[in-house]
C-alpha positions as CSV (number, residue, x, y, z in Angstrom):
1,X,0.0,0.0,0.0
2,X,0.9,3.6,-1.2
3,X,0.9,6.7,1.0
4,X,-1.4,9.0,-0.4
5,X,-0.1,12.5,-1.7
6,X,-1.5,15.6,-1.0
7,X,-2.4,17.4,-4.1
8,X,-2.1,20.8,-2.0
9,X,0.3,23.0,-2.7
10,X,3.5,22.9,0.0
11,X,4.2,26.2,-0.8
12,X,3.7,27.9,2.7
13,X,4.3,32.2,3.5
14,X,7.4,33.1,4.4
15,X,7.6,34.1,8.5
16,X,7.8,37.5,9.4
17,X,11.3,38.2,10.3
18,X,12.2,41.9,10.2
19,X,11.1,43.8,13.1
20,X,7.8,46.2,13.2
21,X,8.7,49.7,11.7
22,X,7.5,52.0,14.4
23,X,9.4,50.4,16.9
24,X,13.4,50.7,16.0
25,X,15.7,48.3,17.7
26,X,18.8,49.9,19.4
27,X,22.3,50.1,17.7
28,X,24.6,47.6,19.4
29,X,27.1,48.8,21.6
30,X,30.5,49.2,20.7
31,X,33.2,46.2,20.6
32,X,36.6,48.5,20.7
33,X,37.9,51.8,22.3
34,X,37.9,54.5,20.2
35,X,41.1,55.3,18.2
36,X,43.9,56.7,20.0
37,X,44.9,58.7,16.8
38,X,42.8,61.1,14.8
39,X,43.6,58.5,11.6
40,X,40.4,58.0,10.5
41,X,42.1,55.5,8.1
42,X,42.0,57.3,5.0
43,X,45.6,58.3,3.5
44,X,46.6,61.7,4.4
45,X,47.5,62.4,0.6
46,X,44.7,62.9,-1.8
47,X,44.7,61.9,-5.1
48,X,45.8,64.5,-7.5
49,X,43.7,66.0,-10.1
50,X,45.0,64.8,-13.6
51,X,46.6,67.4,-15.4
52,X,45.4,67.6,-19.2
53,X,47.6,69.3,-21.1
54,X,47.4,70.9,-24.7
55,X,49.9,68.6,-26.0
56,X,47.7,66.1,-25.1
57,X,44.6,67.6,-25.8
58,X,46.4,68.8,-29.7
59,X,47.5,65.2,-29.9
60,X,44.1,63.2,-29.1
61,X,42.4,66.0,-31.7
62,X,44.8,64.6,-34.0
63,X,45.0,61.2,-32.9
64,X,40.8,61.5,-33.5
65,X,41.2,62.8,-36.9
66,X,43.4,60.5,-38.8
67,X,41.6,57.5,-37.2
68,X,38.7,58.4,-38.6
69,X,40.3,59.6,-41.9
70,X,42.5,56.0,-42.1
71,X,39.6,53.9,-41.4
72,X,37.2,55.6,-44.3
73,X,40.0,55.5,-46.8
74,X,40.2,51.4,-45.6
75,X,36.7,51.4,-46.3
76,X,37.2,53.0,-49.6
77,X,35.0,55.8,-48.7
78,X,37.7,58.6,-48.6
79,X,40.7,59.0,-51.4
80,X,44.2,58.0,-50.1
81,X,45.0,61.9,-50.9
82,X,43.5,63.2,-47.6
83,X,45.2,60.9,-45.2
84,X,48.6,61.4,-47.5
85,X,49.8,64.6,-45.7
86,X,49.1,63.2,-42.1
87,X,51.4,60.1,-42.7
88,X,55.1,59.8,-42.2
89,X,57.0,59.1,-45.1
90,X,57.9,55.9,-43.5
91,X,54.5,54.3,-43.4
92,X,52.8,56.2,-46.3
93,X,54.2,53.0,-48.7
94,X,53.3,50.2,-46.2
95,X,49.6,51.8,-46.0
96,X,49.0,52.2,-49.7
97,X,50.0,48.6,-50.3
98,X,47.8,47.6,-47.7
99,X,45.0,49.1,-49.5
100,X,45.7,47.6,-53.0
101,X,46.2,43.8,-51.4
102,X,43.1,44.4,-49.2
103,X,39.7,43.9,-50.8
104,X,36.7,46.2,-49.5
105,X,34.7,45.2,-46.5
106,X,31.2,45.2,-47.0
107,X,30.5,46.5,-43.5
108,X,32.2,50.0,-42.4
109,X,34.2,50.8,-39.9
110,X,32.9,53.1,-37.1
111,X,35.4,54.5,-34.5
112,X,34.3,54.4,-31.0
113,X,37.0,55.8,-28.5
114,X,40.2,57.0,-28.3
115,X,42.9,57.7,-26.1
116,X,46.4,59.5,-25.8
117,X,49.4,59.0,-23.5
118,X,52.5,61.5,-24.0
119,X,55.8,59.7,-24.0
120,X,57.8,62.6,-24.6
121,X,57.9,65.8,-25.7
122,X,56.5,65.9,-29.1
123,X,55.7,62.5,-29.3
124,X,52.4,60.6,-28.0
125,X,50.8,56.7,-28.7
126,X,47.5,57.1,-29.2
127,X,45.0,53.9,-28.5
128,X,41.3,53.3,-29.7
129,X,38.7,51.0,-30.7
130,X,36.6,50.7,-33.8
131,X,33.4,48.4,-34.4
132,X,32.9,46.9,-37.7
133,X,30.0,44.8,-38.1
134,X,29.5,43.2,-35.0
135,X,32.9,42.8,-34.1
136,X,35.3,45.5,-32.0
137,X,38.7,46.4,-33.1
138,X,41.8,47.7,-31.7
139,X,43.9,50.3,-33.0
140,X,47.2,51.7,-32.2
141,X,49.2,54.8,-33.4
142,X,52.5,56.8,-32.3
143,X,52.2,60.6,-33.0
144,X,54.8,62.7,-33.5
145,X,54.6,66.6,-33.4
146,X,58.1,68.2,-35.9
147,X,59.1,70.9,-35.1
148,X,56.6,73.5,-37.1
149,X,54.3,72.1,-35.1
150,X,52.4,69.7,-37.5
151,X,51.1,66.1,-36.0
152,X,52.2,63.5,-38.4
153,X,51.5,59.3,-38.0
154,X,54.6,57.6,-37.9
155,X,53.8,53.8,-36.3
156,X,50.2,52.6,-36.8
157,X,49.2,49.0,-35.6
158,X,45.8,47.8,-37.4
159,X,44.0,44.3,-37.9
């Protein structure tokens, strides 16, 4: 012979377990003695406000500009002719070979963000992501400023 099973529900309400609201508990007393310095345990140094410079500011303009500019001449949307005068001599071949091996993507590239460290004076690495399709990209540049003042591309790192 088979118990029987209830065909209730066993689900049962939850017991009340957090005290009435109109009448508080008390706080707990304290375990330790007050602190014997005025440390409240905090450092004593705070952090400091990050400097941005215009070299850095001029160079993530830059850095912003000929990303954008590199990744619609990839795409075949710009002419190599705009991004020629922002390219170091010592790239400008490797670049334009790149474009006549590569075929065109059928999805474009959109840049998302960018970012700038100075190394040294006149020279920065700039850093930055770009989506195409579903995918995310990295991209990496160093930036040099001559001594006119002109930003030119002169290392580029791209998938």
């Amino acid at each position: 012979m088979t118990p029987e099973i209830s065909r209730r529900p066993a689900v049962t309400p939850a017991p009340a377990l957090e005290p009435e609201m109109g009448n508080p508990t008390p706080c707990m007393p304290r375990r330790f003695a007050p602190r014997a310095s005025p440390h409240d345990g905090r450092s004593g140094h705070p952090l400091p406000d990050r400097v941005i410079n215009e070299f850095e500011v001029a160079a993530r303009v830059f850095a912003e500009g000929v990303f954008r500019t590199l990744l619609e001449v990839m795409d075949r949307r710009r002419a190599f002719a705009q991004l020629h005068p922002h390219l170091d001599p010592a790239i400008r071949e490797s670049i334009q070979n790149r474009l006549t091996a590569r075929r065109p993507s059928t999805s474009v590239a959109a840049l998302r963000r960018v970012r700038v460290q100075a190394v040294s004076r006149g020279v920065a690495e700039a850093f930055g992501t770009f989506s195409r399709g579903n995918r995310v990209h990295a991209i990496a540049a160093r930036i040099t400023q001559d001594s006119d003042g002109r930003w030119l591309l002169s290392a580029l790192a791209l998938p």
